[in-house]
N, C-alpha and C positions, 0 to 999 in steps of 0.2 A: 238419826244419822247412823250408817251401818257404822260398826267399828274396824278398823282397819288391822288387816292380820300380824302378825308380831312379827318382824322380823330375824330371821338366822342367820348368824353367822357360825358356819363350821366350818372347821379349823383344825387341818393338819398341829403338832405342835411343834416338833423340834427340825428346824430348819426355815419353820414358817412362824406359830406365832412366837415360840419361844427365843428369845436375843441370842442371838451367836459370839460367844465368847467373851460374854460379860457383857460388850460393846455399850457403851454408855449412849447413841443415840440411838438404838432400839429399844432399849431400855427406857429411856425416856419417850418415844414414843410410846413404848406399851401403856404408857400411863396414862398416855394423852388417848390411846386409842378406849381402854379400858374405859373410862374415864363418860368419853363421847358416846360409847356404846351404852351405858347403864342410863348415862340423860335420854336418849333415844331410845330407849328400851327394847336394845335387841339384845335376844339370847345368844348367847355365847355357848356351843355345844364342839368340843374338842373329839376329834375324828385321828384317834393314834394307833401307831403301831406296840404303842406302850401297854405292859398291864396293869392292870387296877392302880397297882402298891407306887410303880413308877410315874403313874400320869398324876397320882396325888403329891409323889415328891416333887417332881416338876411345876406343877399348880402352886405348892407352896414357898417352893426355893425364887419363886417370881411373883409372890402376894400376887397370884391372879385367884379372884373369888371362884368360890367352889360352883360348879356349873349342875344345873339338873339334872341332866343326864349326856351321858359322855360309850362315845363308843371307840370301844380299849378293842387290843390285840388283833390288830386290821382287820378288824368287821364281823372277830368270829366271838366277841363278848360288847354286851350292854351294859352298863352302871346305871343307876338312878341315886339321888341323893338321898338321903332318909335323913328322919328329923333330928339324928344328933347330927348331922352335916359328915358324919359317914359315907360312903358308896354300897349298893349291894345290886348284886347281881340279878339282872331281869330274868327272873323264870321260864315267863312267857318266851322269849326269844331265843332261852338254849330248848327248849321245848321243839320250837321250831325247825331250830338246827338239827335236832334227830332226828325229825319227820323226815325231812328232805333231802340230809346229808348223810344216811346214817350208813351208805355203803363206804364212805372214807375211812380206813385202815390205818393208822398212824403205825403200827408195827411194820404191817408190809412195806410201807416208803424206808420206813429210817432202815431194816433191812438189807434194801436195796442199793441203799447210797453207802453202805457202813463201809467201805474201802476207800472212801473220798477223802484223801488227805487235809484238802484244803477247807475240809467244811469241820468245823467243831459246834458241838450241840451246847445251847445257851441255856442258862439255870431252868431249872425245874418249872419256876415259876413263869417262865418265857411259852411253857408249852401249854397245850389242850388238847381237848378231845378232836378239834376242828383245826389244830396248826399244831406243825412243828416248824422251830427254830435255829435256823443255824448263826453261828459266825462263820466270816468263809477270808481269804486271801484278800484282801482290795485289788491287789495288785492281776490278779489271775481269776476276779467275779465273773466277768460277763465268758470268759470259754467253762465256767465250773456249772454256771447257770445254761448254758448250752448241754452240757455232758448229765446234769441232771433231767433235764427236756428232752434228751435222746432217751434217756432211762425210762424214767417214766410211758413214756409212746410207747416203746418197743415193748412194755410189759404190761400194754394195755391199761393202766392206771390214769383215771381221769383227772388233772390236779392241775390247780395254777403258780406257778412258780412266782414270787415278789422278789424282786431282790434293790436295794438301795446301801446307802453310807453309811457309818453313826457317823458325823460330824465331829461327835469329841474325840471320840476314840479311834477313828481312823481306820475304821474295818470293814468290811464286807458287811451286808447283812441275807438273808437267805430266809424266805417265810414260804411253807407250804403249804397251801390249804385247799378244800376239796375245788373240785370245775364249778365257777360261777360266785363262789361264793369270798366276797371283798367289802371293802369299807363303801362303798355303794350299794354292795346289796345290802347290809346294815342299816343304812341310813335312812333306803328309800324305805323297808320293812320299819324304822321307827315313825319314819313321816307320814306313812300309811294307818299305823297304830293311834298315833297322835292327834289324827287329824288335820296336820297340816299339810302345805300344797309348799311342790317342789319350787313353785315364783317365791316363795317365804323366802328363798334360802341363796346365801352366796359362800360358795366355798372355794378356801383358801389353800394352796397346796406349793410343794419343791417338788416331790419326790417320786419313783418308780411305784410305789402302794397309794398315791393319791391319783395315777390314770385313769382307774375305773369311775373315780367320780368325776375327773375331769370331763370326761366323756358322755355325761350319764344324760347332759343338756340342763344344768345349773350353771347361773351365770357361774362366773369362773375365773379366782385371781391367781395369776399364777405368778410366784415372788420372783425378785431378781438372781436368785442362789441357784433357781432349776436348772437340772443339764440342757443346752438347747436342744434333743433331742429328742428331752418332755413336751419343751415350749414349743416345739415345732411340730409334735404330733396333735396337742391341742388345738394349737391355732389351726393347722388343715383339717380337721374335725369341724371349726365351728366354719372356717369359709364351705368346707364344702357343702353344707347344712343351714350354711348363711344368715348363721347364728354370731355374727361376730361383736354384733352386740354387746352378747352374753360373755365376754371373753373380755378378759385385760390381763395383761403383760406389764408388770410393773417394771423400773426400773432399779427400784430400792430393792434392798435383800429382806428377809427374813421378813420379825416385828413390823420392820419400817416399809417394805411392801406389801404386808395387810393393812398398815396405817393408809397408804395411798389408794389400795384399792377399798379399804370401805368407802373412803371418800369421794371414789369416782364412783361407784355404786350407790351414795348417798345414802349408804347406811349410817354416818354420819357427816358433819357436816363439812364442806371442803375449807380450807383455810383460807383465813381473810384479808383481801387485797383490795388495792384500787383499781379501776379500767384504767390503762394511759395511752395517751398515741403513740408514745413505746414499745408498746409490745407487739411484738410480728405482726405482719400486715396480713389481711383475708383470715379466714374461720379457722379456731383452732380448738377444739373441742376440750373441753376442759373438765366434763365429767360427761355420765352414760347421757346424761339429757339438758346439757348446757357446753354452749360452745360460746367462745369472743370472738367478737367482730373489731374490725381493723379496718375502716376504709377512707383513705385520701379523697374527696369529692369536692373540692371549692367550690365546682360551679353549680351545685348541690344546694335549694336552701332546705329540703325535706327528704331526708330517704330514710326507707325501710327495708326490712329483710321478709324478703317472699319465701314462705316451705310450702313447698307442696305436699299435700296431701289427700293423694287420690286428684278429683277433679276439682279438689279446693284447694283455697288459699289462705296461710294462715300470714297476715300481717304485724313485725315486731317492727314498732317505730325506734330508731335511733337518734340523739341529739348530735349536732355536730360540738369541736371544742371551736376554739379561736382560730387554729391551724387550718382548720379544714378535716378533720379529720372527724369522722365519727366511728364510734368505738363503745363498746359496752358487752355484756356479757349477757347471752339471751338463753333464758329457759324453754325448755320443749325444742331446742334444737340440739341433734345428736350425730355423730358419727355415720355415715353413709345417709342422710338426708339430704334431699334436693333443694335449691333456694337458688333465688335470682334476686337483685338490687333494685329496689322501685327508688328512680329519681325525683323526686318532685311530682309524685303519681302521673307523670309523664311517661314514661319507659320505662322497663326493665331489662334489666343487661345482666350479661353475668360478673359476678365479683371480677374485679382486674389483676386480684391475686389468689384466681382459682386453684387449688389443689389437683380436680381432675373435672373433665368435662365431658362423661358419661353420653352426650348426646351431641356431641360437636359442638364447634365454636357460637352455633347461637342459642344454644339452650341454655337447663339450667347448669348451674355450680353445684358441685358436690363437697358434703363436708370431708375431710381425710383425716383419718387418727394413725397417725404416723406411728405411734409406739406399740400398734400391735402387732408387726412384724416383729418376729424372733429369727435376730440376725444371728449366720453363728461364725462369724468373722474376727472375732474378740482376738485371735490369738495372729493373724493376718498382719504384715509390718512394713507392708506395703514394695514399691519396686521404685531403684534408686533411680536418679535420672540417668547415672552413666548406661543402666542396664536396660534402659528405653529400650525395646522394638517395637516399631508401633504399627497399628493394623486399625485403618481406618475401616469404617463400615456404617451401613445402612441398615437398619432393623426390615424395612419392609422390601429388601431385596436380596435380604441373606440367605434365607429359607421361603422355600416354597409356602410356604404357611404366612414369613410377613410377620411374624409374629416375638415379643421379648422370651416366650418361655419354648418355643421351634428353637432360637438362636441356642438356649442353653446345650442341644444335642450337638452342637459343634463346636464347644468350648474344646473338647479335647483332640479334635483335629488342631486348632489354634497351639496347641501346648504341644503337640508333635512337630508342628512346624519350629518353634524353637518361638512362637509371638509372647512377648511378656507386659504390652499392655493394649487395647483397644480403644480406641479414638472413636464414638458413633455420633453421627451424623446429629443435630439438634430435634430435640422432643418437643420442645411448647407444643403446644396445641395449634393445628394449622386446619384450614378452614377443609373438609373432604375426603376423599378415604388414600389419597397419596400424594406424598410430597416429598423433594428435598428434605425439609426442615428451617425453611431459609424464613418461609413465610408464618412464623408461628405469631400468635396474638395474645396467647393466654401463657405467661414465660412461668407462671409456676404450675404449669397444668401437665405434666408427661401424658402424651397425644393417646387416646382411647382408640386409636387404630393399631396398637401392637397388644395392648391388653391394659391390663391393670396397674396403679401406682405399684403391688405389691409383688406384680408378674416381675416390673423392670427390678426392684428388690434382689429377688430371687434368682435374677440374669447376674446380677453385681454379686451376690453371695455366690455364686456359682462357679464365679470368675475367681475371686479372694480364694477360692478354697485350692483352687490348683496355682494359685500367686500371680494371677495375671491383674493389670492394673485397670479400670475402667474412668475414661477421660472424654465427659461433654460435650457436644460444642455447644456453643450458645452464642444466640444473636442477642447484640446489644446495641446496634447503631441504626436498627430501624422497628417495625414489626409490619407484618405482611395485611396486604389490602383490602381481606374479604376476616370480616369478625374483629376489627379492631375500635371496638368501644372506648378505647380511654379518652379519646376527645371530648365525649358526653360526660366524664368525672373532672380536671384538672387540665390544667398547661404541663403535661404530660411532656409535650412537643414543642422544640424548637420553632422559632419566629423567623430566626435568620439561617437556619443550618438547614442543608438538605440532602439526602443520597440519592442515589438512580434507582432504589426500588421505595421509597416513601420518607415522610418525615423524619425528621434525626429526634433521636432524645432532647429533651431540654437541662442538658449539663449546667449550664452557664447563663440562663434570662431568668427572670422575676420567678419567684417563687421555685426557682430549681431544686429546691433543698429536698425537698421528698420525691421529688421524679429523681434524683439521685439515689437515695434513699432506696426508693422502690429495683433499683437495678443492683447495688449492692447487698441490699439484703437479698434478693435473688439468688446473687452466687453464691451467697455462704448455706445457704437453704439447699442447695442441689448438692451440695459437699458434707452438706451433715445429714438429709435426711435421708441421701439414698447411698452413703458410705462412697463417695466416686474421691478418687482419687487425683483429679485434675479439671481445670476447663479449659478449651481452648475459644478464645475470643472471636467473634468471625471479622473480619475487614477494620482491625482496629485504626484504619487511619478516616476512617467515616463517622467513627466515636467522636464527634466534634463537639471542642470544651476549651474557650480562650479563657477558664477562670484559672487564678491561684493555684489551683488545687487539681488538676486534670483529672479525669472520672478513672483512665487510668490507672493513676499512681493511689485514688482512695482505692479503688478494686485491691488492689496491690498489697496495700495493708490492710483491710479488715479479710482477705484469705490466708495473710502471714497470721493475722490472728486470731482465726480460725485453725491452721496447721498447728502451732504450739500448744492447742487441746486436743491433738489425738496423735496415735502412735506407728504414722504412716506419712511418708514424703506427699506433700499435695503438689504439684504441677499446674503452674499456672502457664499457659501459653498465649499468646496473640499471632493472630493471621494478619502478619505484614505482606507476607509472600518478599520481600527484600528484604535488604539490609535494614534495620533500624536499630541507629547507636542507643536512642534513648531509651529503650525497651530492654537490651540486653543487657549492655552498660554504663548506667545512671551513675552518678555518682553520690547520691542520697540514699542509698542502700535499698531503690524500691524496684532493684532491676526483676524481668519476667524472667523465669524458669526458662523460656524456649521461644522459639519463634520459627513460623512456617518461613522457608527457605526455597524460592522455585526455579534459582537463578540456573543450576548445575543441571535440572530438569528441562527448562526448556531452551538452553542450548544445546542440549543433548536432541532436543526435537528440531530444533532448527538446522540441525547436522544429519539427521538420518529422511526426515520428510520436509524440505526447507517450504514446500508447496502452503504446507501449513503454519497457521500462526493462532496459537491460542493462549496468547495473551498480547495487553493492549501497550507492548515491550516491544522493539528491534531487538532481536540475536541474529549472532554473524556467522552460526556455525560453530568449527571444528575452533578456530582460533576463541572465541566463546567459552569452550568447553574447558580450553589450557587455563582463561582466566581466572573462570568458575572454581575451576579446582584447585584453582592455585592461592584464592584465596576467600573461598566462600561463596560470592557474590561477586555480583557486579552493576546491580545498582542499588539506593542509597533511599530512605525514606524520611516522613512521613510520605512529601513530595516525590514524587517519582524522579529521581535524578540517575544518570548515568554515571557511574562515579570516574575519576581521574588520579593517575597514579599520587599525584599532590595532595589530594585531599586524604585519600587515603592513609598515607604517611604521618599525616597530620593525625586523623584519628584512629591510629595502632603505633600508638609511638613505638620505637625500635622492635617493629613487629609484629608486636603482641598479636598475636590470632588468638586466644585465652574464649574468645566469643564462641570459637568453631564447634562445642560441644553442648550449646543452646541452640544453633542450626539444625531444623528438623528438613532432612530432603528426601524427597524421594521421585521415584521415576517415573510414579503415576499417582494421581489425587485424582479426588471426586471430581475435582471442577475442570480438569484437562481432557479428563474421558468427558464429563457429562458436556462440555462446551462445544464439543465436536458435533456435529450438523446430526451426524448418525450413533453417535455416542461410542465411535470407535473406540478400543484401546490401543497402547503402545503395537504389541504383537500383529494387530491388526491392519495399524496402517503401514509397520514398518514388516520385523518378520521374529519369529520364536527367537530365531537364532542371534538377533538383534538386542532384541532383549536381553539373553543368557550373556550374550557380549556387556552389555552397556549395566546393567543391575550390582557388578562387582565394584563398580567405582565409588555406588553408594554405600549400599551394605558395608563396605568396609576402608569408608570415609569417618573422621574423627567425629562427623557429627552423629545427629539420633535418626537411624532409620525408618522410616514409616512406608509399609507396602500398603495398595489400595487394594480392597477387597476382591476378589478373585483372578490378581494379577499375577500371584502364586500359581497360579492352576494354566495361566492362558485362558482365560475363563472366555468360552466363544460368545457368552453372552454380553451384549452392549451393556453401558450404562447411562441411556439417554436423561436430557432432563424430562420432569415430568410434575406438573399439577393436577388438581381436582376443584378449582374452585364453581362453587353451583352458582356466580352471576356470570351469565353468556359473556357480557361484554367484558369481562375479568378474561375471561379465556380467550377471545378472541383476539385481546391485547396484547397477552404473554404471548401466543403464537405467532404473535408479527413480531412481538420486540425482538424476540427469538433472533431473528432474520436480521435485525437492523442493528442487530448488537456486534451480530460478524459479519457482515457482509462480502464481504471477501471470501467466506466458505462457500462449498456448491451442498444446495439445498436442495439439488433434486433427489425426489424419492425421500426427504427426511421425514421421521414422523413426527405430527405439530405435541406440543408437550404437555394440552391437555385430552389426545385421544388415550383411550386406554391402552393400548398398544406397548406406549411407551413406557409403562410403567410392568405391563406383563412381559414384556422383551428383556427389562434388565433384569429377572432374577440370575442371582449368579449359581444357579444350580443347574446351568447344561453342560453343554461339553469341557471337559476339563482335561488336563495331560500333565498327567503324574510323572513322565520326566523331568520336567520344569517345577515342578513343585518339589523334586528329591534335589534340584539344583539352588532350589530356596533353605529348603532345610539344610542343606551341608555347609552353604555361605554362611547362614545364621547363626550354625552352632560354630563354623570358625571365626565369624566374630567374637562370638563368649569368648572361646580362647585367649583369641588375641588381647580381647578387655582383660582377660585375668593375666594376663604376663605384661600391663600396662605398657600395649603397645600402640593402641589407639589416639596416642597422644599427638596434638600439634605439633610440638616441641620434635618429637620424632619426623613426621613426615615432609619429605620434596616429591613436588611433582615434576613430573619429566613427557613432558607430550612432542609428538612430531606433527601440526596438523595438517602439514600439508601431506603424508601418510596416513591422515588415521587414526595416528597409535598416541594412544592418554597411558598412564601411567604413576600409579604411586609407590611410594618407594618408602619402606620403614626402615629405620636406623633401631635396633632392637636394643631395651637395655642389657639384657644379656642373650646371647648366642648368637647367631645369624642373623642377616636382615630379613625381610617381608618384603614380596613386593606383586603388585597385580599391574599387569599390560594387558591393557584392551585394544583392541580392531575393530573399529567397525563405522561403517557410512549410510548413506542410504539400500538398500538393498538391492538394487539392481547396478549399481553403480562396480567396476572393476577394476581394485584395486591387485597392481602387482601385487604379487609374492611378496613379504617382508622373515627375512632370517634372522630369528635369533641366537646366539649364544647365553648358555646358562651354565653356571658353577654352584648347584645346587641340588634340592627338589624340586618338582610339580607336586602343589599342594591338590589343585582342580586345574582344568584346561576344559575349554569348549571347542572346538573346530581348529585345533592343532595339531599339526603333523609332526610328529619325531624323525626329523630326518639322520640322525646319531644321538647317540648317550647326550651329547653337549649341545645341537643345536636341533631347533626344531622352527619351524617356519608359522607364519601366520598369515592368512588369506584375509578375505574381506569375514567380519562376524565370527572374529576370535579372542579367546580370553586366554592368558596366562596366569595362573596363582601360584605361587611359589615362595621359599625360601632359600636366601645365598645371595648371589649375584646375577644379574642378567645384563646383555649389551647387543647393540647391532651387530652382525655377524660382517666380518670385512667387505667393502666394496657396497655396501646397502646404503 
């Protein structure tokens, strides 16, 4: 039997194996890691910036046994042990170093830099033939390390500059040594020496002087202490090389994440646990080459887990427990591995709590190792709910491209606009290359049609970094028609409960506890593993659950407790589209964050285009819009009810409108453009200037704004609906129901929802009018304002409308100074509405199609806005 090569572990020391400031559980790991290593007999070879005299004090001040050979002064000296357990200095390898390096000049540098305030040269014994050392500023390293780099260049000196911390000390550190030559070329020049092979080896690193070997293509742990902009140049090094394998991302610091990474590397062995139906549901990799399985299957009496590989099939049988659950931890299965679920060697389906689905909704499941993105959002504290602006959107209609890391080039148009969180359309995994998101099947799988689980990562980091908020949507009251396997595992599915696009969850029949189960662990998965700061629920009156316990109000509390382990407001919302008391104000403290509000919207549509109705509501118009505004809403849920001043009163006792600041509204959603026959917008059935009129009442309404995506702009592009489902008769379905859902729309000339047409017509990347977008931005940022001088309050506002004029208006009571107040104008657009004359004792803050007819009064036509502060009133005789 051959013998199997020894395995290496080296190892940065200080910040990586050595304990950080005593810290009594690194320390204890070290022991345990020490410990594991000498039973497994891997060599322990220490890779420091330290020389000789220091890496032995450090070795002894933490009884770490003395190593064979160790490479000191970042890469430019070798130690071997000699038999009194001494260190000496390898010959051979300064040998080397003269060969190769021997045009490096240690005079001419230090020279060079000698007026550098910030840089002081470190003891005698710091330095060599092949490095000079400095101390430098902490505070002013990375511009001195710049100003060294221009030095250097400009004087033609070929040299690589290291720089990193001391941790205890708190300083700069500054290492110069000739071009090319680092603790990777050391290592590989000893592994070369030695005979052994760079597979031997897993090295462990924090710091700016352990990059070269990060890099060098050694697996690679990189501790929890690294700047993320180590871990971030690692980790894009091994994806783009597709080495991600070779790569772990600890979460522990120091000791304690080289304890975790030998153990996912199985240098030694991982810690000892049971399988339980408790633990997360679908594959979660648990080291390089062993993942656990999680899967709910009752109607299961055999399953196993399919990998592919290549054009074979390796089969791991799983036992079921009592529950239904099979669950186990499988060796040979790793991180980016394919696998599918063999039932009863009947079928194979993919996992029902896939990660990613690489190949669409019928193939296989992919495993996902979530912790090897290096987030760098640590310091990110999230966005309040007062400071909601919300900006709905589609990934595959934003950009031309369709794509999560295209969206990121537009993050900072989003942040000029004044948007401070984003609402995207839902991910599960839906059957075809475009959809809604309505029809997903696979709810922990983000759709392989915008990119990678680590693409949408790096959309969500990208957003935290300029403080914009990123908020879900998620279906939970049904799943879409084409790739919905979970019938073949469990009573998934309701018996007696049903929606108008498929089966309802099973909340509340036999065996409900883990089709429960399976939906609330979903939410707190999409909030922890991709940092999102919210969900919003889709149609939660179709979430149908007559138990004890409403799916609801558990959602409610396992994301309350979720939120009190992290350091950013979480946003829960539900799409009531009405009123609903029991959602905003419970009285068991399990009330939602928010709720979609569409009351104020489409009376506003029933007043400018009454021809249209796109929603299964009566509005009355102009008198509509007084009531809307006057008090939120105006009908009442689960049940769709019209509400009546009585009941009302009943529930807002003396008043209270306290609700208005969980009302999310806005002027245009996905589902009002996309319902429209042609996927009209606002601007388009009504007029620009319509808009510019009607958009103030929201924006600077006490509840949370939410504009839909390219309605900022007048975006000339539609936003039709649109599928991809590849069963004919799926497609030919939706294009009729299409029809018979509105019937009352004129469908000539519409295009059907699954031609491609539909879905290359909405990108919102054609014509745009950056007038109206500078008329978003100035609203926007005078809401901030007005939120900062707490003027947005219910408590402050009356509304004052004329409908049989026209004219809506809100009206602030300020806590200090002047009042606020916005008058809008505006009907259908061809409609001609007299002259209306104002009087004002104030400013114009904005005005849109107002005439100043003197200092004090100014008139207003049809599709006109007044913004201001002071007083305003009808002009006599109006």
């Amino acid at each position: 039997m051959p013998i199997r090569p020894r395995s290496i572990l080296a190892t940065d020391l200080d910040g990586t194996l050595l304990p950080l400031q005593d810290d009594p559980t690194h320390i204890a790991d070290l022991q345990t890691l020490l410990e594991n290593l000498r039973a497994n007999d891997v060599q322990v070879l220490p890779v420091t910036g330290r020389d000789r005299a220091a890496m032995i004090e450090a070795l002894q001040a933490f009884q770490i046994p003395a190593p064979e050979v160790a490479i000191c002064d970042g890469g430019t000296t070798i130690v071997v042990r000699n038999d009194d357990g001494g260190f000496d200095y390898l010959p051979d390898f300064q040998t080397h170093l003269e060969a190769n390096f021997a045009s490096f000049a240690t005079d001419d540098v230090s020279y060079l830099l000698r007026d550098l305030v910030d840089l002081r040269f470190r003891a005698t014994e710091k330095q060599n033939q092949f490095k000079i050392s400095y101390f430098a500023e902490a505070k002013t390293l990375q511009a001195t390390v710049a100003t060294i780099q221009s030095r250097l260049r400009d004087s033609g000196i070929d040299c690589d500059v290291i720089s990193g911390f001391n941790l205890h000390w708190g300083e700069g550190l500054v290492d110069i040594l000739p071009a090319g030559l680092s603790k990777a070329y050391a290592l590989q020049w000893w592994l070369d020496r030695s005979g052994n092979d760079r597979d031997q080896v897993v090295f462990a690193g924090d710091g700016g002087n352990d990059l070269e070997v990060f890099l060098a293509g050694y697996r690679t742990i990189v501790v929890g202490n690294a700047e993320p902009e180590i871990a971030s140049t690692v980790y894009a090094a091994h994806r783009t090389g597709n080495t991600l394998d070779r790569f772990y991302l600890s979460e522990a610091r120091a000791t304690s994440g080289v304890l975790d990474g030998c153990r996912w590397f199985e240098l030694v062995p991982p810690e000892k646990r049971e399988s339980r139906s408790s633990d997360p549901l679908g594959a979660v990799p648990v080291s390089c080459n062993a993942t656990h399985f999680n899967i709910w299957a009752p109607y299961a009496g055999r399953l196993a887990i399919e990998k592919q590989n290549g054009d074979e099939i390796q089969r791991f049988r799983i036992q079921p427990d009592e529950d239904g659950y099979f669950h186990r931890t499988v060796r040979g299965i790793g991180g980016g591995d394919r696998y599918q679920i063999s039932l009863d060697d009947r079928v194979s389906r993919p996992d029902p709590a896939s990660r990613f689905q690489p190949q669409g909704v019928h193939g296989p499941s992919m495993v996902v190792d979530h912790r090897k993105y290096p987030w760098h959002d640590a310091d990110y504290r999230g966005v309040a709910k007062s400071d909601l602006v919300i900006y709905e959107m589609h990934f595959g209609t934003f950009t031309s491209e369709g794509s999560y890391l295209a969206a990121i080039d537009r993050i900072e148009e989003l942040v000029s606009l004044g948007i401070t969180a984003v609402e995207v359309l839902p991910l599960a995994q839906c059957a075809g290359s475009r959809n809604w998101g309505y029809d997903g099947v696979q709810l922990y799988a983000a759709t392989e049609n915008y990119g990678t689980p680590d693409d949408f990562k790096r959309f969500v980091d990208a957003c935290h970094a300029v403080g914009i908020a990123v908020i879900l949507d998620v279906v939970y009251n049904h799943l879409g028609p084409e790739g919905n396997y979970l019938h073949d595992f469990g009573p998934y599915f309701s018996k007696r409960h049903h929606t108008p696009w498929g089966d309802a969850f099973n909340y509340d029949g036999e065996n409900s506890e883990a089709a429960r189960r399976f939906v609330i662990e979903n939410a707190v998965y999409w909030l922890r593993e991709y940092h999102l700061d919210g969900l919003r629920l889709d149609a939660v009156h179709f979430m149908f659950d007559d138990s004890d316990q409403p799916i609801l109000r558990s959602i409610r509390h396992a994301v309350t407790d979720f939120a009190g382990t992290v350091d950013r407001p979480i946003h829960l919302i539900g799409e009531a589209n009405i009123y609903d008391h029991a959602l905003v104000s419970p009285t068991d403290g399990t009330a939602y964050d928010a709720i979609w509000a569409d009351d104020i919207m489409h009376a506003i549509y029933s007043h400018t285009v009454p021809e249209i109705n796109l929603a299964h509501r009566h509005y009355a118009g102009a008198t509509d819009i007084e009531e809307a505004l006057q008090h939120g809403y105006l009908h009442t849920g689960p049940k769709v009810t019209r509400i009546d001043s009585e009941v009302r009163r009943q529930m807002h006792a003396e008043g209270d409108f306290s609700f208005l600041p969980s009302l999310i509204c806005g002027l245009q959603t996905h589902d009002c453009v996309g319902n429209h026959p042609h996927g009209s917008r606002f601007h388009q059935l009504t007029s620009t200037e319509t808009q510019r009129a009607a958009i103030p009442l929201l924006m600077l309404y006490p509840s949370i704004p939410m504009i839909f995506m390219g309605e900022e702009y007048a975006c000339d592009a539609p936003f039709m609906f649109f599928v991809d489902f590849g069963d004919p008769r799926l497609r030919r379905a939706v294009d009729r129901g299409r029809r018979n859902e509105y019937p009352h729309h004129q469908w000539k000339g519409a295009i059907a929802p699954s031609h491609d047409d539909a879905f290359a017509n909405s990108k919102s990347i054609q014509i745009k009018d950056p007038a109206i977008w500078q008329w978003y931005r100035d609203l926007i940022a005078l809401r901030k304002t007005w939120q900062r001088e707490s003027l947005l309050d219910w408590k402050n506002l009356s509304v004052v409308c004329d409908p049989a004029r026209s004219l809506f208006a809100l009206q602030y009571q300020a806590p200090t100074g002047r009042p606020k107040f916005v008058v809008s104008r505006f009907s259908a657009p061809a409609d001609e509405l007299p002259p209306l004359s104002l009087q004002i004792d104030g400013d114009v803050l904005m005005q849109s199609s107002v005439h100043r007819d003197s200092p004090t009064q100014l008139t207003l036509q049809n599709q006109a806005v007044l913004i201001g502060e002071g007083t305003w009133n009808l002009a006599a005789g109006q």
